[in-house]
C-alpha beads as a LAMMPS data file, in Angstrom:
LAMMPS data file: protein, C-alpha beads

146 atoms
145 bonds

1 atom types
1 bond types

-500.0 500.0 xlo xhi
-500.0 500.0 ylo yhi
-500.0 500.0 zlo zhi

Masses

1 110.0

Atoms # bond

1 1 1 -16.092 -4.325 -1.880
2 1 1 -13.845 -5.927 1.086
3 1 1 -11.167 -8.234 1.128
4 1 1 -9.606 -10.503 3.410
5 1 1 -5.950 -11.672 3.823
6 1 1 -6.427 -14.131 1.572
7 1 1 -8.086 -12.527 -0.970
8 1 1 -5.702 -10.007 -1.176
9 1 1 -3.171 -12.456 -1.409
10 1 1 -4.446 -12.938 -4.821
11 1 1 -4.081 -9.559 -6.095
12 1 1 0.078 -9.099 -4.608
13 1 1 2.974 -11.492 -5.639
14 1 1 4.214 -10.245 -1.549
15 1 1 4.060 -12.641 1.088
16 1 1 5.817 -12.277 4.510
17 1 1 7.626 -10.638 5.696
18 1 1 6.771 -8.141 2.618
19 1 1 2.863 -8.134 2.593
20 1 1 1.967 -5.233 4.100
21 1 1 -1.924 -5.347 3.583
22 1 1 -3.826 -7.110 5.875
23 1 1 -7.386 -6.248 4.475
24 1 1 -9.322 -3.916 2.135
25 1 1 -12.587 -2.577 3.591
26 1 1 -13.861 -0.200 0.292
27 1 1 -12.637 -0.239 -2.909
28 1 1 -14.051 1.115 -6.088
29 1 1 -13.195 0.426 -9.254
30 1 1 -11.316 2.861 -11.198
31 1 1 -11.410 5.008 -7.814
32 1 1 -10.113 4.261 -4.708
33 1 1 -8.903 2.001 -2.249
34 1 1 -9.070 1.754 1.546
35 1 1 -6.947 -0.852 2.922
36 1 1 -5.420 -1.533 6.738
37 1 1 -2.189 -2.724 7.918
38 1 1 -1.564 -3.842 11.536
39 1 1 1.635 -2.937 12.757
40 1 1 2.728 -5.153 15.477
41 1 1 6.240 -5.321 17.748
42 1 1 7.425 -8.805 15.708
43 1 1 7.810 -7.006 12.026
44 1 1 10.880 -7.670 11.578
45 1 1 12.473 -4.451 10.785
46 1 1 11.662 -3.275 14.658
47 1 1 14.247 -5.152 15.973
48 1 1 17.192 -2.578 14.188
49 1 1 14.813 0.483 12.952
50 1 1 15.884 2.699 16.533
51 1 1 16.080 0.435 18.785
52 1 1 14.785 0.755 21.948
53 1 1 12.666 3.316 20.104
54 1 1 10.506 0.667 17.493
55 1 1 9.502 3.236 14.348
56 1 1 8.123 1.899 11.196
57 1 1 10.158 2.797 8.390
58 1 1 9.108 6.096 5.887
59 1 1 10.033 3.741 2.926
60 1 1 7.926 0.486 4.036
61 1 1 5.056 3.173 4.917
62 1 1 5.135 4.161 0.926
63 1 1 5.451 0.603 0.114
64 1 1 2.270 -0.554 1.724
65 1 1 0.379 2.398 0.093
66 1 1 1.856 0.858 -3.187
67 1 1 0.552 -2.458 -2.569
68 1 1 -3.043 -0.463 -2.009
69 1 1 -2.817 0.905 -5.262
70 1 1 -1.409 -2.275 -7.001
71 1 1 -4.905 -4.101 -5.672
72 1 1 -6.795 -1.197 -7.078
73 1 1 -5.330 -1.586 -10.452
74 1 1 -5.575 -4.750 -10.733
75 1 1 -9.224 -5.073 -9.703
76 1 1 -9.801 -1.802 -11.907
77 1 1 -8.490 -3.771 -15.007
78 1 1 -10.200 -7.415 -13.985
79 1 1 -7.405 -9.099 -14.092
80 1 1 -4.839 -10.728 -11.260
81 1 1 -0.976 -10.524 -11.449
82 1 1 -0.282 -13.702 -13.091
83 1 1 -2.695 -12.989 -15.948
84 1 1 -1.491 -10.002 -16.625
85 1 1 2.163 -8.841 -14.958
86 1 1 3.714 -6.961 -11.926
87 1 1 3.177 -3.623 -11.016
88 1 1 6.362 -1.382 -10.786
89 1 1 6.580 1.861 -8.448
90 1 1 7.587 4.464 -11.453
91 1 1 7.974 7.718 -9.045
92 1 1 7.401 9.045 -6.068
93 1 1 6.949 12.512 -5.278
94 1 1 5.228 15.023 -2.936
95 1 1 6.003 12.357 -0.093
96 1 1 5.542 13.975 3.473
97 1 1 5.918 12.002 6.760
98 1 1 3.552 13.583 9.666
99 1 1 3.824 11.168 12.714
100 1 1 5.729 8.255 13.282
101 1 1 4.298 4.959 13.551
102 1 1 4.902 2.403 16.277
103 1 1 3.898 -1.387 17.449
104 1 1 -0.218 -1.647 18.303
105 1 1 -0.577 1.247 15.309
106 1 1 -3.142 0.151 12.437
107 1 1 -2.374 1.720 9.435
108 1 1 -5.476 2.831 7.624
109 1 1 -4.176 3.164 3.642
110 1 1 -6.083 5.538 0.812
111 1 1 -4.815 5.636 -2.582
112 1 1 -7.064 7.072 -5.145
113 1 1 -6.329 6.693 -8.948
114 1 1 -5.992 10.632 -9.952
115 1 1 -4.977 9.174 -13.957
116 1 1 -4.210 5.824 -16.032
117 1 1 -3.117 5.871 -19.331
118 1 1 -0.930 3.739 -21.489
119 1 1 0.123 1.463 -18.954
120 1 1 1.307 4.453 -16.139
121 1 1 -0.994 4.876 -13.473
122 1 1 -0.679 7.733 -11.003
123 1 1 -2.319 7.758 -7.589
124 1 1 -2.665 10.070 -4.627
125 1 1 -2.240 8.290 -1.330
126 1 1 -2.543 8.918 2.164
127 1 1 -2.035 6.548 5.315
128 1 1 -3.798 7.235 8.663
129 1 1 -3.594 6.351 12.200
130 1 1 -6.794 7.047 14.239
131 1 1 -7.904 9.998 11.757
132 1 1 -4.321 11.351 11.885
133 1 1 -2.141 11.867 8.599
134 1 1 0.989 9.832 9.093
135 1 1 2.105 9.994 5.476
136 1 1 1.121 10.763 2.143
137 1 1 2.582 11.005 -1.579
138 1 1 1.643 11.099 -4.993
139 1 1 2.748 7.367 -6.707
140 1 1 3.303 6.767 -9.693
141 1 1 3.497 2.805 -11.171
142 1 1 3.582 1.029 -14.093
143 1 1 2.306 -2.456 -14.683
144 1 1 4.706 -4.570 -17.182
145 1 1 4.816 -8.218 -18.731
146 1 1 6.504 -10.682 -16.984

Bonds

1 1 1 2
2 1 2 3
3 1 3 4
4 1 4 5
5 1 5 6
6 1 6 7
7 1 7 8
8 1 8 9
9 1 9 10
10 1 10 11
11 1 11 12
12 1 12 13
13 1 13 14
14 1 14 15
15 1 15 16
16 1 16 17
17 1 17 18
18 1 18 19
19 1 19 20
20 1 20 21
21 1 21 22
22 1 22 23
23 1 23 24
24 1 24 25
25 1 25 26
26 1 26 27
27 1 27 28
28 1 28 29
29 1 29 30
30 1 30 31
31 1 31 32
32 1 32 33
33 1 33 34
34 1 34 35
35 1 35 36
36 1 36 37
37 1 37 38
38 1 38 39
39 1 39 40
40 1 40 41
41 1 41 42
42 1 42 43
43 1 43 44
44 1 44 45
45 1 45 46
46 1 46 47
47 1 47 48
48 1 48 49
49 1 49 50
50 1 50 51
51 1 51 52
52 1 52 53
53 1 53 54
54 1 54 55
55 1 55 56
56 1 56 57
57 1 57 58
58 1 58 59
59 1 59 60
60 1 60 61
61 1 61 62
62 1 62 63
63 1 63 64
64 1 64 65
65 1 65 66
66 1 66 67
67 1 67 68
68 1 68 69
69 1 69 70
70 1 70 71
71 1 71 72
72 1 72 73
73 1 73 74
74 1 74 75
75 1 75 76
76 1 76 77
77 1 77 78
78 1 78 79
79 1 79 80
80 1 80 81
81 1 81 82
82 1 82 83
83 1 83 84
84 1 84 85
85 1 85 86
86 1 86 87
87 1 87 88
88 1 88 89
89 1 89 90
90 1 90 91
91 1 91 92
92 1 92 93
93 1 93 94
94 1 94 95
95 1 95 96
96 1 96 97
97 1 97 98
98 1 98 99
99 1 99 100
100 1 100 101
101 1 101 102
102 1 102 103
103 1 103 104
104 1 104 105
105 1 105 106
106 1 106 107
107 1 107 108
108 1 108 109
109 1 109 110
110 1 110 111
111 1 111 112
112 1 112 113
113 1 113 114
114 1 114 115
115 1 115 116
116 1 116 117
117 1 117 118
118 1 118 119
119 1 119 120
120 1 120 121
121 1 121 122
122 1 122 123
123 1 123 124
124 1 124 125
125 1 125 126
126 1 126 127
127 1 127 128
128 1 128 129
129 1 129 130
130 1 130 131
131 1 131 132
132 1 132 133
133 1 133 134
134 1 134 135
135 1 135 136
136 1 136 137
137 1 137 138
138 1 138 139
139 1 139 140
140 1 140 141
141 1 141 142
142 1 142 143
143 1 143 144
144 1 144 145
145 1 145 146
């Protein structure tokens, strides 16, 4: 199943500067997720994340995996956000950062649902650039009532 911007629009409450998805090209329900982000020089946290030295943030890099596995769950349970609620990181852990990644990078996002239950969902997630690990974490999120 693939999604466009728009489309995924649907699925997040983010819009710019905070949507950090730009497409889904698989998902399967109750599964996994593959998603892509293009990183280009006018985000706007280049401009004073090292200077002269443009690095996208560890935290925003986590963040977009999030927003992977927030479409996933949402699409799992059949529902979209303003049915239902917001999804809620609930932990982090395990996160490792392998390369940086700069302007002209895509981002190629994988978070597969590893357990759901009561409302918690954990994931494991990894985010790519040209085959190579950049980052990758176990998440953990919750989805609660407005």
């Amino acid at each position: 199943m693939k999604m466009n911007v728009e489309e995924v629009m649907q699925y997040l409450p983010h819009r710019y500067p905070f949507l950090l998805i730009d497409r889904v090209d698989k998902l399967e329900l109750g599964k996994l997720i593959v998603a892509h982000k293009n990183v280009t020089i006018n985000e706007p946290f280049f401009p004073g994340h090292f200077p002269g030295h443009p690095v996208m943030p560890g935290v925003l890099i986590l963040e977009a995996l999030a927003q992977a596995a927030a479409i996933l769950s949402f699409k799992t349970k059949g529902c979209l956000p303003q049915d239902v609620g917001v999804v809620y990181f609930a932990g982090i852990d395990a996160a490792r950062f392998k390369r940086p990644v700069v302007p002209g990078d895509q981002l190629v996002l994988k978070a597969e649902i590893t357990r759901h239950m009561r409302g918690i969902w954990k994931y494991t997630a990894r985010a790519e650039v040209d085959g190579e690990l950049a980052a990758e974490a176990e998440l953990m999120a919750t989805l609660r009532d407005k």
